[in-house]
C-alpha positions as CSV (number, residue, x, y, z in Angstrom):
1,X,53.4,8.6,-6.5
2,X,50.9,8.8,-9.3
3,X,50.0,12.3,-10.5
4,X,46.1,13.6,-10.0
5,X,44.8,16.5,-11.4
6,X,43.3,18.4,-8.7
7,X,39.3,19.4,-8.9
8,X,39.4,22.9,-9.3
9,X,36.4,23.1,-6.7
10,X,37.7,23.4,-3.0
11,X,35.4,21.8,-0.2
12,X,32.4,23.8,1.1
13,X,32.9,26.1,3.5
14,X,29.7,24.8,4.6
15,X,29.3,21.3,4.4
16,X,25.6,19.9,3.3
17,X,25.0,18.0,7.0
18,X,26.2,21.2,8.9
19,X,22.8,21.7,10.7
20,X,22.4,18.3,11.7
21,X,26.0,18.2,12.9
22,X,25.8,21.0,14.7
23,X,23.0,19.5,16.9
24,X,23.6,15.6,16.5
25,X,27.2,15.1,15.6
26,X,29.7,18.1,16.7
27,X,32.5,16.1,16.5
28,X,32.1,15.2,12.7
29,X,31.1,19.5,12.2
30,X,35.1,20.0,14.4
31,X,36.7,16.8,11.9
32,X,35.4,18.6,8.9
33,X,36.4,22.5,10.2
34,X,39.8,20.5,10.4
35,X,40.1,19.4,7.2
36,X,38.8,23.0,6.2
37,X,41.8,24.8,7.5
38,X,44.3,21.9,6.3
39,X,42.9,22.6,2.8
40,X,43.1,26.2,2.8
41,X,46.8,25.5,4.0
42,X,47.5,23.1,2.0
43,X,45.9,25.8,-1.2
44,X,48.0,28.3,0.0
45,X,51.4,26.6,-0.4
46,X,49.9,25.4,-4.0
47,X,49.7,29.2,-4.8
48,X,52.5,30.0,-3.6
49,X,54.9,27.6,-5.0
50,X,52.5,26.1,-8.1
51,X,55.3,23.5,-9.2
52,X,55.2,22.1,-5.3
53,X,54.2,18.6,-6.3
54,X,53.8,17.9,-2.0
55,X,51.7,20.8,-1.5
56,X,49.5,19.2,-4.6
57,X,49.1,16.3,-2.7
58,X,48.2,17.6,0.5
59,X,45.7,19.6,-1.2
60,X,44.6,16.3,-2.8
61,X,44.6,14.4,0.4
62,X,42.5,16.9,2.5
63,X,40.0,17.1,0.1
64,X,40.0,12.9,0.2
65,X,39.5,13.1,3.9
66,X,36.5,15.8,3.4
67,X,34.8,13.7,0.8
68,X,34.7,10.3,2.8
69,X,33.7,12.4,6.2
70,X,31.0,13.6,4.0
71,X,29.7,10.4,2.0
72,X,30.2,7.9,4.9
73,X,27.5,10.9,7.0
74,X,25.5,10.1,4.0
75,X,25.7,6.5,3.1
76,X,25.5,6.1,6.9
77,X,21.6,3.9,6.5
78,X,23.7,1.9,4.3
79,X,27.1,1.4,6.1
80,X,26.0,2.7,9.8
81,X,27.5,5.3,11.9
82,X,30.6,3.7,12.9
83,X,32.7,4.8,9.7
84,X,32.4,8.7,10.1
85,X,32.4,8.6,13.8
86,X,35.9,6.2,13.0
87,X,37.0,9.1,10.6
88,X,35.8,12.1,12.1
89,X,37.5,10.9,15.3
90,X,40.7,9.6,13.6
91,X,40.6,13.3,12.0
92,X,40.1,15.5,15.7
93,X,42.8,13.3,18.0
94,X,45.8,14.8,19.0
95,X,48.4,15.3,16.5
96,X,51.4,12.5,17.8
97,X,55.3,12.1,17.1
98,X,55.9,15.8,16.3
99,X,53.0,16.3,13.4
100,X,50.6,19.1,13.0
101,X,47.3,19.5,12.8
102,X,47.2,19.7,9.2
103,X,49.5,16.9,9.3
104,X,46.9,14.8,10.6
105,X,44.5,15.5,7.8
106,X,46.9,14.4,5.2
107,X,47.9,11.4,6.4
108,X,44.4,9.9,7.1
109,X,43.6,11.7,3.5
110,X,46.7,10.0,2.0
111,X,45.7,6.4,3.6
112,X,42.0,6.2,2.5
113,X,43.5,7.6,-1.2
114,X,45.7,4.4,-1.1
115,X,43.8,2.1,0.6
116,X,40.8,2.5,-0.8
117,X,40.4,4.9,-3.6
118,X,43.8,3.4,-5.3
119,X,42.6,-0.2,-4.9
120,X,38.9,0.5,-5.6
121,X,40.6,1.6,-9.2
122,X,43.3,-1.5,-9.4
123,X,40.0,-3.8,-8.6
124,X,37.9,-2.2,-11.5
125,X,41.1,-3.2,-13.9
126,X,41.9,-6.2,-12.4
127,X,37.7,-7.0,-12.3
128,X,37.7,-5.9,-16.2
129,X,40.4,-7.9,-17.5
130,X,39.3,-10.7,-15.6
131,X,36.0,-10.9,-16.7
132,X,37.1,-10.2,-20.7
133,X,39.7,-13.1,-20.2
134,X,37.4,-15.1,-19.0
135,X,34.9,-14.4,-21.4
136,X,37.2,-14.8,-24.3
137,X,38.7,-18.6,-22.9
138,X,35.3,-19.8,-21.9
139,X,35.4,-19.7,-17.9
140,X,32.9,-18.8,-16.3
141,X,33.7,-15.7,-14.1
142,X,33.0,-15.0,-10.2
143,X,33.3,-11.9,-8.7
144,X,36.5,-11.8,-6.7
145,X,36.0,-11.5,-2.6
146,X,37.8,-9.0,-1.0
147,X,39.2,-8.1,2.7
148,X,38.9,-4.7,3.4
149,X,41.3,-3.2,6.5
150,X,39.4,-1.9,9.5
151,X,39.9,2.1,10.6
């Protein structure tokens, strides 16, 4: 697993959208309560055991899963409702084959980290050395297309 240095600013007690959730969206204001208590968990057993490199990621992971409730809310003109309703709902089902709760957070955290956070990154380097390559043998460059999975 790569190593991330953790932001050293947790997620917002209150989240930004909270009054709109409250009376539009409850289900995204439960999702992000959720991820809330998995990150204060998840902190806890950082503190506790500082050298835990899985606690670390859990950390990481919840606050993944917070930031993409929170920017697919926002960017929701641009990309609709369906992927935080998708997310916030993936985030507040039942917790299946013996997981927890918390458990839940950090696997959805852990799958948008690799699926889309991780590749966004190996697409910028591929994208850049592409381009330069091209560039420096004379082809001309076209973006690359890509499939993205759906949630």
């Amino acid at each position: 697993m790569t190593t991330v240095e953790l932001s050293p600013t947790p997620l917002s007690p209150r989240p930004p959208p909270c009054d709109e959730w409250k009376g539009s969206w409850p289900n995204h204001l439960k999702a992000y309560d959720i991820v809330l208590g998995a990150e204060r968990h998840a902190d806890e057993q950082v503190e506790a055991s500082p050298s835990n490199q899985e606690a670390k990621d859990c950390l990481m992971f919840a606050r993944v899963a917070g930031y993409f409730l929170l920017e697919f809310f926002n960017r929701r003109a641009i990309l609709s409702e369906i992927p935080c309703a998708l997310l916030a709902n993936r985030l507040t089902s039942p917790p299946q084959d013996g997981n927890t709760l918390h458990g839940v957070v950090f696997g959805v955290g852990k799958w948008y980290f690799d699926h889309l956070l991780r590749m966004s990154a190996l697409n910028f380097f591929h994208t850049s050395f592409s381009i330069s390559g091209f560039l420096q043998f004379g082809h001309p460059w076209t973006p690359h297309r890509t499939q993205h999975p759906r949630t």
